[in-house]
C-alpha positions in Angstrom: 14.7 -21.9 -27.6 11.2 -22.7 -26.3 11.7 -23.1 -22.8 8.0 -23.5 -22.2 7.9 -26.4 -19.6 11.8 -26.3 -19.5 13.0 -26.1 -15.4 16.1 -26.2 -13.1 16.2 -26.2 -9.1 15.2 -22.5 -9.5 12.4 -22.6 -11.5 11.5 -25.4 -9.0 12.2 -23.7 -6.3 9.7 -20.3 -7.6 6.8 -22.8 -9.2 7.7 -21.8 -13.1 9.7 -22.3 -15.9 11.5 -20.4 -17.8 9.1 -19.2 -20.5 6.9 -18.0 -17.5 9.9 -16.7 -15.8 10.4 -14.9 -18.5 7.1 -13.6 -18.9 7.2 -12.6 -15.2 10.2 -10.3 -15.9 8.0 -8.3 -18.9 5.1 -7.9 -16.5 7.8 -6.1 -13.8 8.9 -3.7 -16.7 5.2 -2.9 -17.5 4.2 -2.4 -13.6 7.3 0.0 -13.2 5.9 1.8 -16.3 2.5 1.9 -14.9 3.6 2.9 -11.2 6.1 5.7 -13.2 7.8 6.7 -10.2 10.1 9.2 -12.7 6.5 10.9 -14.0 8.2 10.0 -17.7 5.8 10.7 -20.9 3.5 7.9 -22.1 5.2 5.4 -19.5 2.4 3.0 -19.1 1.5 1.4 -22.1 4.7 2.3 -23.1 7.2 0.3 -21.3 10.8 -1.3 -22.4 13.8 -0.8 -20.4 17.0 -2.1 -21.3 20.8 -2.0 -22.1 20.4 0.6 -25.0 22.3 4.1 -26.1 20.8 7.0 -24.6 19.6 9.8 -26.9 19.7 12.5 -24.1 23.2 11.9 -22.4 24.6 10.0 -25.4 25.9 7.5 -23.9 25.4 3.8 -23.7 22.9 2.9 -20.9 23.9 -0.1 -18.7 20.7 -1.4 -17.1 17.6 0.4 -19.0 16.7 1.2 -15.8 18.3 3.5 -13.2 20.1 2.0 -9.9 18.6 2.9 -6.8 18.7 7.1 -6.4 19.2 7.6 -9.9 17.1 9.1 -12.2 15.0 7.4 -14.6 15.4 9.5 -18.3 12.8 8.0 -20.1 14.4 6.5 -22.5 13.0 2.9 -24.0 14.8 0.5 -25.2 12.6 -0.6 -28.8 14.6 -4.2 -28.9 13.1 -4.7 -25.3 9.5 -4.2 -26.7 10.0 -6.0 -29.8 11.9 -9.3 -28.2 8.5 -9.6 -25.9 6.8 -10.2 -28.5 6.8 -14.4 -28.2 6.1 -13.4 -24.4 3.5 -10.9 -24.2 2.2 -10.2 -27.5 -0.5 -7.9 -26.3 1.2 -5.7 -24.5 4.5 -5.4 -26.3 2.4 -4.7 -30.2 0.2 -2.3 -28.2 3.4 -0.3 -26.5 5.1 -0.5 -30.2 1.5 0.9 -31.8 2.1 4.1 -29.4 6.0 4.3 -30.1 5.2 4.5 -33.7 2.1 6.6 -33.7 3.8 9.2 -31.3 6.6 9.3 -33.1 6.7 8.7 -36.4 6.9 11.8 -37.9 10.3 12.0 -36.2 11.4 9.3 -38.1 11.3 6.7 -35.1 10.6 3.6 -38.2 12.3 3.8 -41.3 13.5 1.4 -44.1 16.3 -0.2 -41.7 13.2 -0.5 -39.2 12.5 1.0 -35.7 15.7 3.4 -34.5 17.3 1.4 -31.2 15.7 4.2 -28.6 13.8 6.8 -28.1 13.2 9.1 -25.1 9.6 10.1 -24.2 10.0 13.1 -22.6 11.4 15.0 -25.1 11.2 12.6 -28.3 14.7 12.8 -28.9 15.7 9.0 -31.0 18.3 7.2 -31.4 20.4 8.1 -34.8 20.5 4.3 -36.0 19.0 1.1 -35.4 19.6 -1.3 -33.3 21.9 -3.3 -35.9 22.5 -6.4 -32.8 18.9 -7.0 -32.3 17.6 -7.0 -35.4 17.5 -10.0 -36.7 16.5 -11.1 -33.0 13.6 -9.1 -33.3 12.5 -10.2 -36.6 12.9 -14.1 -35.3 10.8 -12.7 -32.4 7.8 -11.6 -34.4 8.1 -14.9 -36.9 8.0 -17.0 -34.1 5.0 -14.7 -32.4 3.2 -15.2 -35.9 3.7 -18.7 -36.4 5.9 -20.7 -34.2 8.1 -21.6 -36.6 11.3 -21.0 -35.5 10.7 -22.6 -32.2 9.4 -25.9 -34.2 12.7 -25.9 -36.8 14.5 -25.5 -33.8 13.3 -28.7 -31.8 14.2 -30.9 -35.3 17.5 -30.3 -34.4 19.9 -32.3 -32.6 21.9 -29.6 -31.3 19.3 -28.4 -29.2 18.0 -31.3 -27.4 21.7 -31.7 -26.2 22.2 -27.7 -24.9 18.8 -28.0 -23.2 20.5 -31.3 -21.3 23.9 -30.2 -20.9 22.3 -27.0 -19.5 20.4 -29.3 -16.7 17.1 -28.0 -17.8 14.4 -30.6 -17.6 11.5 -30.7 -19.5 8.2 -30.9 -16.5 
């Protein structure tokens, strides 16, 4: 959905919509990686926190980021980065270039496409890719490209009818 425009009494309430609601939310990821309270390898440009699987403690990580006293691994969540794309192109192409040029030669891209995580301290990846967000992440970089899918969407009539039954207005 393009939810550029697109508000509820929330968005009302915070002076946005969605889309820049959205964008808000990338720009907190990329400040925490910038601020890198954890001291995690290449955090900065390279930002991207979210529910992914863990190459260090193998096991599936339930935030992307750590709760309050925990410990921040350093492990990225690649879908996160990719799935910015229609939000903060940029930044999200720019922390992907790094992923891929650091990386690479451990296999972090490969015919299936980019492996679900890596970890940046020690380069440890993910075994597989991210089969679930794949095809959102393909959409994600169409839609960057050419706002497509966004426009086939509108033509529609299922959507005009979730955006109203949702209670989002367009502004």
């Amino acid at each position: 959905f393009d939810l550029r425009g697109y508000r509820d009494s929330i968005c009302h309430e915070n002076n946005m919509d969605y889309f820049e609601g959205t964008q808000n939310a990338v720009k907190a990821q990329i400040k925490y990686a910038q601020l890198n309270p954890g001291k995690n390898y290449l955090y900065g440009d390279v930002w991207g926190f979210y529910d992914t699987y863990s190459p260090v403690s193998k096991k599936w990580m339930v935030t992307g980021l750590p709760m309050e006293g925990d410990t921040d691994e350093g492990t990225i969540a690649i879908s996160a980065v990719m799935s910015a794309i229609s939000f903060a192109p940029k930044e999200a192409i720019k922390c992907l270039r790094t992923l891929y040029n650091e990386y690479k030669d451990k296999g972090i891209y490969g015919t299936a496409g980019f492996v679900m995580s890596v970890n940046t301290n020690n380069g440890k990846l993910a075994t597989k890719p991210d089969s679930f967000f794949e095809p959102i992440c393909v959409l994600s970089i169409e839609n960057y490209r050419s706002g497509l899918l966004w426009e086939l969407a509108k033509k529609a009539p299922e959507y005009n009818e979730s955006l109203n039954k949702s209670g989002l207005k367009k502004q």
